[in-house]
C-alpha positions in Angstrom: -209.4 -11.7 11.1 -208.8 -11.4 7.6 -207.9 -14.8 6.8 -211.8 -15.6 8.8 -213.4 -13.5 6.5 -211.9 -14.8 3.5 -213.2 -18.3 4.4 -216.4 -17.2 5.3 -216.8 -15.5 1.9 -215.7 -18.4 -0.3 -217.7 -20.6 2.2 -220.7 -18.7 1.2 -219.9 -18.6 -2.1 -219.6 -22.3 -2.6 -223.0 -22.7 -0.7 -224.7 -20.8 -3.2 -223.1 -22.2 -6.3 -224.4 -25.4 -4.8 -227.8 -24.1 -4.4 -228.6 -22.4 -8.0 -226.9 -25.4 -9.6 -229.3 -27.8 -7.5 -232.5 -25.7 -8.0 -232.1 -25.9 -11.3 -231.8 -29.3 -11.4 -234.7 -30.0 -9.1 -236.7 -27.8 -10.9 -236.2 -29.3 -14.1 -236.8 -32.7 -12.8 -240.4 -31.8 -11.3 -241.5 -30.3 -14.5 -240.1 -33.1 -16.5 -241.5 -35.5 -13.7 -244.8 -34.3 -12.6 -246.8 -32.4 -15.4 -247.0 -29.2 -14.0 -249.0 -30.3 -10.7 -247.4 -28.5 -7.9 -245.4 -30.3 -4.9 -244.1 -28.9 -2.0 -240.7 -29.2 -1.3 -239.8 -27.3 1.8 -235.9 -26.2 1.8 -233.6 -25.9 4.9 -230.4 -24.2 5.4 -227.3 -26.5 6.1 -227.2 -25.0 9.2 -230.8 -25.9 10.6 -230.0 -29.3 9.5 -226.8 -29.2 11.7 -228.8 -28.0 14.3 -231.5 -30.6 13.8 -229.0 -33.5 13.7 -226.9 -32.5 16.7 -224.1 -32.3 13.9 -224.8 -35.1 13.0 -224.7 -37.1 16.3 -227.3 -39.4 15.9 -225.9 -42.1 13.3 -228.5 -44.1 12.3 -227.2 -46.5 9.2 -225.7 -45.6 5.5 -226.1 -42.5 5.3 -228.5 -41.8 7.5 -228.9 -39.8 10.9 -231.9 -38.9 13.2 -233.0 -35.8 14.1 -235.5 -33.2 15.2 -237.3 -30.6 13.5 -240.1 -28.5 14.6 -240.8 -30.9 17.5 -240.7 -34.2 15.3 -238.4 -36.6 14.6 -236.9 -36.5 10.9 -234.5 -38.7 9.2 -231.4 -36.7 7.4 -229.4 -38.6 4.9 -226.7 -36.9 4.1 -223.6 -38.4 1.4 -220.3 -37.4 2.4 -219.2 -33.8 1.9 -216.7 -34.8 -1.2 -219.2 -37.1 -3.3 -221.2 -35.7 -6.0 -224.1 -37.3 -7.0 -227.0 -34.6 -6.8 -228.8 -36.4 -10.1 -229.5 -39.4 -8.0 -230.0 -37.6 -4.6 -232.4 -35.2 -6.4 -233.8 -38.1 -8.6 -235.0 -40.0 -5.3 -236.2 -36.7 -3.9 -238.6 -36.3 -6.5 -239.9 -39.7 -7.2 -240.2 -40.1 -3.4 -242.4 -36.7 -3.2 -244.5 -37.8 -6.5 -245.3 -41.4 -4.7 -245.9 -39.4 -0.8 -249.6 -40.4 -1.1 -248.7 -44.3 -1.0 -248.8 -45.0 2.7 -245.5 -47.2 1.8 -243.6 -45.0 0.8 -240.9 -43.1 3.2 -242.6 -39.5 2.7 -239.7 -36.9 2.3 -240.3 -33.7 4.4 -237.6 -31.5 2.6 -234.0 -30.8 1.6 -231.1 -28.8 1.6 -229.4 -27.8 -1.7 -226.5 -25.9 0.0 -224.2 -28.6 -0.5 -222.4 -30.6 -3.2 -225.5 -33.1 -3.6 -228.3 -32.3 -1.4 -229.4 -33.4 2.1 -233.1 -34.9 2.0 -234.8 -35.1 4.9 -237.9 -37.7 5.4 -240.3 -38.5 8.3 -239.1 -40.7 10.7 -239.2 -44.6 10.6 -239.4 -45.4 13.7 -238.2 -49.6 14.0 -235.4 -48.9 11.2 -234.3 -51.6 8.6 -236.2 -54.4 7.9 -233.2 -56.5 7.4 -232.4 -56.2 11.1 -235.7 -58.2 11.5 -235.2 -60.8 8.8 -231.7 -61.8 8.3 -230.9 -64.6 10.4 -227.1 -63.7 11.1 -228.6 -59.7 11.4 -231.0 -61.2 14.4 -228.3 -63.1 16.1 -226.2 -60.0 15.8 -228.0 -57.2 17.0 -230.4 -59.7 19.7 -233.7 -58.6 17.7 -237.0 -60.8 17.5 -237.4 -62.3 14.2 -240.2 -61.3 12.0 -243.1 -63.9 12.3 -244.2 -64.9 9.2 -247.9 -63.5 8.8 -245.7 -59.8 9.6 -243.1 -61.1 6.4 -246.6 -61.9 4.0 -248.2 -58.7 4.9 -245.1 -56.7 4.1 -244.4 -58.7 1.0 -247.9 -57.6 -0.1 -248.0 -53.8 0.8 -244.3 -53.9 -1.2 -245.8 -55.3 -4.5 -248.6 -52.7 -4.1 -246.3 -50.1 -3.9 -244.0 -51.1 -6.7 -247.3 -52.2 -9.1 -248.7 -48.3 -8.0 -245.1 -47.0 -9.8 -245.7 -49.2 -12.6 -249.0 -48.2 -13.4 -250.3 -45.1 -11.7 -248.3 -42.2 -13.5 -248.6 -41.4 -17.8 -245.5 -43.4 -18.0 -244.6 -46.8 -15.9 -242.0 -45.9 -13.3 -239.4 -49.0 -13.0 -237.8 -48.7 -9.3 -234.4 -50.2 -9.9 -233.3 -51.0 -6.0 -236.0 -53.3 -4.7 -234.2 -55.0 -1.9 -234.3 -55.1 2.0 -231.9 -51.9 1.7 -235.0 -50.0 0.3 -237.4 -50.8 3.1 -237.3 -49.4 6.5 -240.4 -49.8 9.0 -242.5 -47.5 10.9 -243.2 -47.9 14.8 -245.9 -50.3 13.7 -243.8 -52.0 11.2 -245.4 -50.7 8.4 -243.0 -50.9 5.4 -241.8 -47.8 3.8 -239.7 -48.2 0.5 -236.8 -45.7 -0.2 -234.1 -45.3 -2.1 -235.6 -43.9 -5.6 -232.0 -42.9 -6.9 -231.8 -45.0 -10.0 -235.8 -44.9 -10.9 -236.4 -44.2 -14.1 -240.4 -43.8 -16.3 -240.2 -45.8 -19.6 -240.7 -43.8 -22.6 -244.1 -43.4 -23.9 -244.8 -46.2 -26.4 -241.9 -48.0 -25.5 -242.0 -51.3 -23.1 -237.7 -50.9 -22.0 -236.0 -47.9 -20.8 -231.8 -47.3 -20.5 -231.3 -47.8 -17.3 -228.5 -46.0 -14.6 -225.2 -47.8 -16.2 -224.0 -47.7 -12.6 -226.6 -50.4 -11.4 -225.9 -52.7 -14.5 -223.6 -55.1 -12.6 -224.8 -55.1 -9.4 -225.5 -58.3 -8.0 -229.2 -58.2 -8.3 -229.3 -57.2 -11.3 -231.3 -59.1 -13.9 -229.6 -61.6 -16.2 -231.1 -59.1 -19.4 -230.6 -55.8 -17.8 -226.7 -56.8 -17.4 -226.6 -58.3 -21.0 -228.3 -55.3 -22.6 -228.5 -52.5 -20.4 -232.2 -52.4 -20.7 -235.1 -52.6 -18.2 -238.6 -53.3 -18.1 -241.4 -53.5 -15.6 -240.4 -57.2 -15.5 -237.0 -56.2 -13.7 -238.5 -54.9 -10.5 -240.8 -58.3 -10.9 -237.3 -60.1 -10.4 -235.8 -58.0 -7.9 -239.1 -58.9 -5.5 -238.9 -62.4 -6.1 -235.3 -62.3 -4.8 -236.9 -59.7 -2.1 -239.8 -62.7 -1.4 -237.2 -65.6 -0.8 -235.3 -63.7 1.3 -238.2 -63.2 3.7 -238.9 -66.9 3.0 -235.4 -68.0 4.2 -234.2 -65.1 6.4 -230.8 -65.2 4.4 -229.2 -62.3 2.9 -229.0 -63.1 -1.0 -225.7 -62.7 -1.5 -224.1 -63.4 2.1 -226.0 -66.6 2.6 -225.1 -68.7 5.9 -226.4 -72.3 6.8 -227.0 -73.6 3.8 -225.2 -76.4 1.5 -223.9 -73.6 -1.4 -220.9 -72.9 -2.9 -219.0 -69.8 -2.7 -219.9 -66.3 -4.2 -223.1 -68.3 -5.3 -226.3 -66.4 -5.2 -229.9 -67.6 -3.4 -231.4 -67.2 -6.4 -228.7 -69.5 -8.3 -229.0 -71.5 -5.0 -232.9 -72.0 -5.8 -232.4 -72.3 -9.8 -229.8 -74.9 -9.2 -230.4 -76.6 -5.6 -234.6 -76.4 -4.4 -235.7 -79.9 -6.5 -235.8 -82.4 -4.1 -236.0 -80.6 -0.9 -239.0 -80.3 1.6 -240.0 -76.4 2.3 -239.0 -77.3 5.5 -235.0 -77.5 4.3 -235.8 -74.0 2.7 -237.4 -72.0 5.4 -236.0 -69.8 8.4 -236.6 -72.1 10.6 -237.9 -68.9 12.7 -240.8 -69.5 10.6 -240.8 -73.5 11.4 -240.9 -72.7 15.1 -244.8 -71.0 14.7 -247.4 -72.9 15.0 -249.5 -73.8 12.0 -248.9 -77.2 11.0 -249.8 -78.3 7.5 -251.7 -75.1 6.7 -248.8 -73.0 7.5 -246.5 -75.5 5.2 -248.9 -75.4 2.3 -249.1 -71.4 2.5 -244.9 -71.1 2.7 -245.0 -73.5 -0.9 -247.7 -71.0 -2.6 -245.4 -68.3 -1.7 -241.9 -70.0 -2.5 -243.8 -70.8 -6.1 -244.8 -67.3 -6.4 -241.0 -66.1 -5.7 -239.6 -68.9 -8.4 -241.7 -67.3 -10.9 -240.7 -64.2 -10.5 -237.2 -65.0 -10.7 -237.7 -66.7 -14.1 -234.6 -66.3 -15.9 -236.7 -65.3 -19.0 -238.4 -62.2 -18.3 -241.5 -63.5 -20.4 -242.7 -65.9 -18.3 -242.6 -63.6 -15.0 -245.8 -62.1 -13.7 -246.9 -58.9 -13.4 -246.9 -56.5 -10.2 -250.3 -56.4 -10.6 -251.2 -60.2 -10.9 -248.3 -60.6 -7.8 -249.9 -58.3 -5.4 -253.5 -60.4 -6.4 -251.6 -63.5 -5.2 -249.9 -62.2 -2.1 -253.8 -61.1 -1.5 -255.1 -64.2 -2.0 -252.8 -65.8 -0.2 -252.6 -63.9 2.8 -256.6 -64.9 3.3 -255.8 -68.3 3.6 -254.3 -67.7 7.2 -252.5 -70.7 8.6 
């Protein structure tokens, strides 16, 4: 009896360390982050979440689980109990509640700051990762139905509108740092909704660069001047979607590719830098996208769009585009339906 209570006591103990230490932190990042405008962040117990999740039943993918919360379904992504990385978890939370009025965006509902980082929950996205729909080994896998290609354009659009609102809809730019099929999950209608706002970061006021997370500076899609000086700019999410637009392009995973004449541990984009002179689109394209009908229309649109994705992968970060004069492209292109 004793020995319960003890536990119970330090239990609770430990859950409210957790929680003043990560209000404070939250709190400091929405007055840092949002200029005093209020925004609701609703906060639930570990134990409702528990509840909600079926103790966490329901695996869904990383480090997420579905759920139910006041009659709707929620997603709860939830680290495991021994990692500590509350400035991220906390850091996402609040960039994903600033951007909740982009209808791209995964709209985060609350969290729970019981535990050693926080538990966010979001709204629900219904058909789940859009890799499942695009990668060609992913399709094979799990016996989906590939994306057809006007469904890739339209999402590669509604991305770059999302990720030109964070450049240039806030004081400061906000640089996303993660754009990849990881950060996008669908809704039952397959609307994309980006996530994953761990390592965003706003670029100081008169500045064009920002330090970025060091954590993210060897990743694999990181840009060739973010790893060399630690620095980002608007131009490395620009890069990060072009990688993002050829992999909707080819249906290949950027860094597991399969089918393809390339050597190992090479990257698509070092595949396109090195390998895409000489070969037709058709060479380059899932052939998913081959097998709908469209003929020489369709063939012409697929080159605008591979062009478009080459440029933004421009080694120098000068001669990328904007977000801006991207998503104006995407637009323009996407009128000229095959």
């Amino acid at each position: 009896m004793w020995s319960w209570l003890r536990d119970h006591f330090f239990e609770r103990k430990k859950r409210e360390r957790a929680f003043l230490k990560n209000g404070s932190m939250l709190l400091e990042k929405l007055i840092v982050s949002c200029n005093g405008k209020p925004i609701p962040i609703r906060t639930f117990s570990a134990q409702e979440l528990r509840q909600a999740t079926d103790n966490y039943a329901n695996y869904q993918f990383w480090d997420w689980y579905k759920g139910s919360l006041e009659g709707r379904m929620v997603f709860v992504s939830r680290f495991p109990e021994y990692v500590s990385l509350a400035d991220l978890k906390i850091n996402d939370l609040v960039i994903s509640a600033q951007m909740s009025g982009h209808s791209n965006v995964l709209k985060p509902i609350g969290c729970c700051l019981e535990t050693l980082s926080p538990i966010s929950v979001y709204e629900f996205a219904a058909n789940g990762r859009l890799a499942d729909r695009i990668y060609v080994s992913d399709v094979v896998k799990r016996k989906r139905q590939p994306m057809a290609w006007g469904s890739r354009l339209k999402i590669a659009r509604q991305i770059a509108h999302v990720i030109s609102y964070l450049h240039t809809a806030f004081s400061r730019p906000v640089l996303h740092m993660s754009i990849n099929m990881r950060s996008i999950l669908l809704d039952e209608y397959d609307v994309p909704k980006l996530i994953n706002f761990f390592y965003s970061v706003s670029i100081p006021e008169g500045e064009t660069k920002v330090e970025a997370h060091k954590n993210i500076r060897n990743w694999m899609f990181s840009t060739p001047e973010f790893k060399a000086s630690g620095k980002a700019t608007e131009k490395t999410d620009v890069y990060n979607f072009g990688q993002l637009l050829l992999e909707l392009l080819m249906g290949q995973n950027s860094f597991r590719i399969t089918g393809l004449p390339i050597e190992e541990d090479s990257s698509l984009v070092e595949y396109m830098h090195n390998g895409v002179l000489g070969r037709s689109i058709n060479e380059i394209v899932d052939p998913a996208i081959l097998a709908e009908e469209g003929g020489v229309s369709l063939d012409q649109q697929l080159q605008v769009v591979l062009e478009l994705a080459l440029t933004c992968i421009e080694e120098d970060p000068h001669r990328r585009p904007t977000m801006v004069d991207v998503t104006k492209e995407l637009r323009r292109i996407e009128r000229f339906v095959p």
